[in-house]
C-alpha positions as CSV (number, residue, x, y, z in Angstrom):
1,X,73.6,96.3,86.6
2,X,76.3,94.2,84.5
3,X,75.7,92.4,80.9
4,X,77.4,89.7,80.0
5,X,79.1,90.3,76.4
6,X,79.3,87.7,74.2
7,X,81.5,89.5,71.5
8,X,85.2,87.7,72.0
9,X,87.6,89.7,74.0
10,X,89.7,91.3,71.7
11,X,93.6,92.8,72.3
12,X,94.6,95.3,70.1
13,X,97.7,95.6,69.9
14,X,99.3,98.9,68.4
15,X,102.3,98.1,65.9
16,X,102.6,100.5,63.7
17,X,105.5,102.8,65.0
18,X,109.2,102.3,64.5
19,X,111.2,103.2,66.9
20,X,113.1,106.0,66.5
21,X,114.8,106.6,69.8
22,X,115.7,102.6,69.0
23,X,116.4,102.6,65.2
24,X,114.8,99.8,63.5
25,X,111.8,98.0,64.1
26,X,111.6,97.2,67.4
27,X,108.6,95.1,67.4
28,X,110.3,92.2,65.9
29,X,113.9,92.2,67.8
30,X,113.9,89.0,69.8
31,X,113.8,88.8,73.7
32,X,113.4,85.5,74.7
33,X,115.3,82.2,74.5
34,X,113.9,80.6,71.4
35,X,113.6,84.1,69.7
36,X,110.5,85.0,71.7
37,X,109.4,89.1,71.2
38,X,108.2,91.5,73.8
39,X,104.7,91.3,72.0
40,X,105.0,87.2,72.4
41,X,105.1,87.3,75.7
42,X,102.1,89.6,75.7
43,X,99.5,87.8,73.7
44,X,99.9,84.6,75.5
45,X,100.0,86.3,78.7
46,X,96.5,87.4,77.1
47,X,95.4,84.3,75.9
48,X,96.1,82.8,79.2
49,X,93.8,84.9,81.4
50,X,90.6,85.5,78.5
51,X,91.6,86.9,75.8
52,X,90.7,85.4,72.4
53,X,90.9,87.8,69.2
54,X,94.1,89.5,68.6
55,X,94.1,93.1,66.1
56,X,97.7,94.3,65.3
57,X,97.5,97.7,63.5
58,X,100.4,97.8,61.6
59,X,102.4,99.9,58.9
60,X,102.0,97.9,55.2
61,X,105.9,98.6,55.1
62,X,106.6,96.1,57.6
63,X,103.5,93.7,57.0
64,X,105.6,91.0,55.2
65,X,108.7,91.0,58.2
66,X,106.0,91.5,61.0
67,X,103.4,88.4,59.1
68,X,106.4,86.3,58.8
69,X,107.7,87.0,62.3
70,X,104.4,87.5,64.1
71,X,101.8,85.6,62.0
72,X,103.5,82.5,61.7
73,X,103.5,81.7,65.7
74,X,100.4,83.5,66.8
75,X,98.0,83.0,63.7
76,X,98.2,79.5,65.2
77,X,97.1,80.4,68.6
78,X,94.1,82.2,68.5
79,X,91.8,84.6,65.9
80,X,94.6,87.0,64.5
81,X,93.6,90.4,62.5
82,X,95.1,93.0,61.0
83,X,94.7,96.3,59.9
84,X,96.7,99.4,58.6
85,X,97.6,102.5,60.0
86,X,98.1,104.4,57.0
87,X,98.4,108.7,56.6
88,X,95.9,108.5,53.8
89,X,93.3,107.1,56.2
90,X,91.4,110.6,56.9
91,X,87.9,111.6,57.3
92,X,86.4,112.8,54.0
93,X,87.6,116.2,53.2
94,X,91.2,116.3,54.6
95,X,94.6,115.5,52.6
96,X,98.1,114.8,53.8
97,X,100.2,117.4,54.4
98,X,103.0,116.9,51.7
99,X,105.7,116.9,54.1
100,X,104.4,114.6,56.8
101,X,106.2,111.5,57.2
102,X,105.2,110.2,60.9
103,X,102.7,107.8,61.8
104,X,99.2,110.0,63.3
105,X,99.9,108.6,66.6
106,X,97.9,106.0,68.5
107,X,94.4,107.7,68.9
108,X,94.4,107.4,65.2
109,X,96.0,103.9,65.3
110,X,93.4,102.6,68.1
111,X,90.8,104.2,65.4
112,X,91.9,102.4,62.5
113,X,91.1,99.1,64.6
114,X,87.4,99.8,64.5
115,X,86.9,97.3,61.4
116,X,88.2,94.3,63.3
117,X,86.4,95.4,66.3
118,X,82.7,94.4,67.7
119,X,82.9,94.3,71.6
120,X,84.7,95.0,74.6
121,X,88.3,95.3,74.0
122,X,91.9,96.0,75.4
123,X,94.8,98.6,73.4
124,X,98.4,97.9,74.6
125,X,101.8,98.7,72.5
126,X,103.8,96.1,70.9
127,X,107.0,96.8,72.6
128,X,106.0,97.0,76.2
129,X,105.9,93.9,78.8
130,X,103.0,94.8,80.8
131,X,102.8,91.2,83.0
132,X,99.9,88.8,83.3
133,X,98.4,90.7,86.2
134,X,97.9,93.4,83.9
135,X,96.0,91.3,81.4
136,X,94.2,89.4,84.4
137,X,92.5,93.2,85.4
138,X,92.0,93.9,82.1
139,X,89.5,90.7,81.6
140,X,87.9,91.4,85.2
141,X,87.1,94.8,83.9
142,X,85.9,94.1,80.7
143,X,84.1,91.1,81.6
144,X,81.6,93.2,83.8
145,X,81.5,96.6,82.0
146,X,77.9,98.5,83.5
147,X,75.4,99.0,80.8
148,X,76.0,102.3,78.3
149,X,74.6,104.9,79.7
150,X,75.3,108.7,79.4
151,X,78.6,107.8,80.7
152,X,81.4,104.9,79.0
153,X,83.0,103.1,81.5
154,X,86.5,102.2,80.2
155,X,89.8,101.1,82.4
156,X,93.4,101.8,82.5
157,X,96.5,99.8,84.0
158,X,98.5,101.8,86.6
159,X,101.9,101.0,86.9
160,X,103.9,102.4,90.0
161,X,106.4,105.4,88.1
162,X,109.2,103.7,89.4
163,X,108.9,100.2,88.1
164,X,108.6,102.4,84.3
165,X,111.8,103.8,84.3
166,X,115.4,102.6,82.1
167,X,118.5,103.3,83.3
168,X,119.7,103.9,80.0
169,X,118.0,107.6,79.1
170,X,114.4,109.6,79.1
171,X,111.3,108.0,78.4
172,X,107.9,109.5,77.8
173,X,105.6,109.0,80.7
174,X,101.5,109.6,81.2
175,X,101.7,110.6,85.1
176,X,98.5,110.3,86.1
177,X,95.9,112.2,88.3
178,X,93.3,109.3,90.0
179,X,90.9,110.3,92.3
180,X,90.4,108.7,96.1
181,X,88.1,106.2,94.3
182,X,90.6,104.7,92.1
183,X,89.2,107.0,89.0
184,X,91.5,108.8,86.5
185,X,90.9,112.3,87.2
186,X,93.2,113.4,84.0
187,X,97.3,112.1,82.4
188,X,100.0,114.6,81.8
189,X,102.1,114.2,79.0
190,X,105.8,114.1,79.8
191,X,108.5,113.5,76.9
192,X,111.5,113.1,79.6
193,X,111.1,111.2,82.6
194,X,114.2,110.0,84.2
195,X,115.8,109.0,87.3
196,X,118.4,111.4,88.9
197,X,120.4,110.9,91.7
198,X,117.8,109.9,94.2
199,X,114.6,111.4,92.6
200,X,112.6,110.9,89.7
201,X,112.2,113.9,87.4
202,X,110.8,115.3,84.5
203,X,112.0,118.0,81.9
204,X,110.3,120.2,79.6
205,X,113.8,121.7,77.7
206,X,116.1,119.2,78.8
207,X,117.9,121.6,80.8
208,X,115.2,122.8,84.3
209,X,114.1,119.7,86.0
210,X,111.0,119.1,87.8
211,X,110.6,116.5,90.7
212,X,107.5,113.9,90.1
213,X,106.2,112.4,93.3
214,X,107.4,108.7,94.3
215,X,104.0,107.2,94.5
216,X,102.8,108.8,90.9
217,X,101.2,106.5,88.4
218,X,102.0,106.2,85.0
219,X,100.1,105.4,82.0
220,X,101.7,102.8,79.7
221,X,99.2,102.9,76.9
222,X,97.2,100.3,78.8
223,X,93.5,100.9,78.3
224,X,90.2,98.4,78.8
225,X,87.3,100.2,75.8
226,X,84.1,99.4,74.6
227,X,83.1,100.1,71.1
228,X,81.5,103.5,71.2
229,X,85.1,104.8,71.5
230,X,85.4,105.0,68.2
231,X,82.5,107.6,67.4
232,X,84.0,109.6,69.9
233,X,88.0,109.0,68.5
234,X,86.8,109.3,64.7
235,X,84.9,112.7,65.6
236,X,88.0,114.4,68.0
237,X,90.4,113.3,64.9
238,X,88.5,115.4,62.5
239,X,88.7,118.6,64.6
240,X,92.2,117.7,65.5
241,X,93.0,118.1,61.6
242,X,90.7,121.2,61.6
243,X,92.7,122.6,64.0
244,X,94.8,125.6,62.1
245,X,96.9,126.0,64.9
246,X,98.4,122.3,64.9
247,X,101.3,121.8,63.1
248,X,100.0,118.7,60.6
249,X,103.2,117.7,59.4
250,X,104.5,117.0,63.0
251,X,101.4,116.5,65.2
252,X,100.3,113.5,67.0
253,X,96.5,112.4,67.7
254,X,97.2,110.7,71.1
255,X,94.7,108.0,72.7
256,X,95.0,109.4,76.1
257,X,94.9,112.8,75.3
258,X,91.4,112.0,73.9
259,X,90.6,110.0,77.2
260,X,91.4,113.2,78.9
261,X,88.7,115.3,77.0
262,X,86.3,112.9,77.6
263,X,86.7,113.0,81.5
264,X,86.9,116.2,81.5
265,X,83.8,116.6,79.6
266,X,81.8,114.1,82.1
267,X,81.8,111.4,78.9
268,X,83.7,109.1,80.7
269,X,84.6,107.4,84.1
270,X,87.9,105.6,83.7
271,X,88.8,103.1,86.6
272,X,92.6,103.0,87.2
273,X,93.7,99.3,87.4
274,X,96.6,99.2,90.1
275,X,99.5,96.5,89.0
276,X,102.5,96.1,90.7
277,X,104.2,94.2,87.6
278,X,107.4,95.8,86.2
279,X,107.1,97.3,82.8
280,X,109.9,96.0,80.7
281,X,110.6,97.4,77.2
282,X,113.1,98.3,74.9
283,X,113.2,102.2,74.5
284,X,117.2,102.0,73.6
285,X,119.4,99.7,72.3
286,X,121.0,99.0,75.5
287,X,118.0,98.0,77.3
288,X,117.4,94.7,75.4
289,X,119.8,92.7,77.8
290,X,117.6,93.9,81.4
291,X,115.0,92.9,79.2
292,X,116.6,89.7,78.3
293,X,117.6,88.7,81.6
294,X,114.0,90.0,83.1
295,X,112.6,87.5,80.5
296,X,114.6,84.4,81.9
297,X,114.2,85.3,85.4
298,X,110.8,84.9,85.0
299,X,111.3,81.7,83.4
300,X,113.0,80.7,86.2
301,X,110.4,81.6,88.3
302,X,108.0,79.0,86.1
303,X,106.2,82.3,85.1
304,X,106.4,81.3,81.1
305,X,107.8,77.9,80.1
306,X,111.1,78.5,77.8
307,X,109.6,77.9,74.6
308,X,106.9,79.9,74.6
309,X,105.1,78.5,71.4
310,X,104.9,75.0,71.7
């Protein structure tokens, strides 16, 4: 049995980290012909398929550059929130630690959104290219979510490893786990993933490394929620911070790592969304031109006219 929802669709879109691997704030480093970003060509691939509320969690050090940069285009374009991930925003009872400096990671960003959010609703990053096709599952999925039950039914993009790769270095990858029905069984966490020689591979130290299959599926922060998320995000965050074995001053609350628990626990049935789009992104500064020329092949291809914004 299916309701229809008639909250808006709503992208999140998670902003707040700079990128350090990068230097400098990523988010806003133009890609496209007329100045176009990554997270331009995101939100109106969104807006194109169903989308129509955009949330950008966001640090308040860069609210003015990413308002100016950001706001001014796609404030005119649809319903456009935002809200702050800041360290200070704890559950009752905690503190920061004096020395922590990073961002709490994107569990606690996709928290943070909760204000802004009432319905069914889709979490990317700001400085990945996911393609339309990703967007166009995301709205098929969230446009028929089953009625709550014991279980949440939620949704993640699956990109093909290989078309998540740069030449140019590691990158972090989810590698997933799915199940013969096209259901997440659970995502491993890897900090280096990188091409060598013929195979792709993974490294723990940076020195032993560990073939991944071909045909693996990678998580790119690409997720399709409803609301009661966020009971279940606010209350792993707390005991996350209770933890006395975590290292607060360091230690990231992660989104999938939280999706993980709640498969494992039976919570939740999470329905891999197969793409065959090619993630784009700018993990290094010498990435941007492969992004760049990805970007005007596929104006080429009449896939996004060359002013994006009319």
């Amino acid at each position: 049995m299916h309701e229809t929802h008639h909250s808006p669709l709503t992208l999140v879109v998670l902003a707040a980290g700079i990128g350090s691997r990068y230097g400098g704030l990523k988010q806003i480093d133009p890609v496209g012909p007329n100045g176009e970003l990554i997270v331009d060509y995101s939100v109106y691939d969104a807006l194109r398929v169903g989308f129509q509320r955009v949330v950008f969690v966001i640090n308040r050090r860069i609210e003015a550059a990413f308002r100016e940069r950001v706001g001014r285009t796609i404030e005119r374009q649809c319903d456009t929130n935002y809200v702050f991930q800041q360290l200070d925003d704890l559950p009752p009872g905690f503190s920061v630690p004096p020395d922590r400096v990073k961002p709490w990671g994107t569990g606690h960003a996709t928290l943070v959104s909760r204000q802004a959010v009432d319905g069914p609703f889709a979490v990317i990053n700001a400085d990945d290219f996911y393609g339309r096709d990703s967007f166009q599952a995301l709205v098929r999925f969230l446009a028929e979510i089953p009625e709550p039950g014991l279980i949440q039914h939620y949704a993640m993009v699956g990109f093909p490893l290989e078309n998540t790769l740069t030449e140019h270095g590691y990158v972090s990858r989810g590698i997933c786990q799915v199940d013969g029905d096209g259901f997440l069984i659970g995502i491993q966490e890897r900090t280096r993933v990188q091409r060598r020689d013929d195979a792709i591979c993974y490294s723990d130290d940076g020195q032993t490394w560990i073939d991944i299959p071909e045909a693996s599926i990678a998580s790119m922060n690409t997720w399709g929620f409803t609301p009661d998320l966020f009971a279940e995000l606010d209350a792993r965050f707390g005991a996350f911070l209770r933890d006395t074995q975590r290292d607060l001053t360091k230690a990231e609350f992660f989104l999938p790592r939280t999706v993980g628990e709640l498969i494992a626990e039976g919570l939740a049935r999470v329905q891999v969304l197969p793409t065959s789009e090619r993630w784009f992104g700018v993990t290094y500064p010498e990435d941007k031109p492969r992004v760049r020329a990805a970007i005007d092949g596929l104006i080429q291809q009449g896939v996004y006219p060359a002013r994006l914004w009319r």
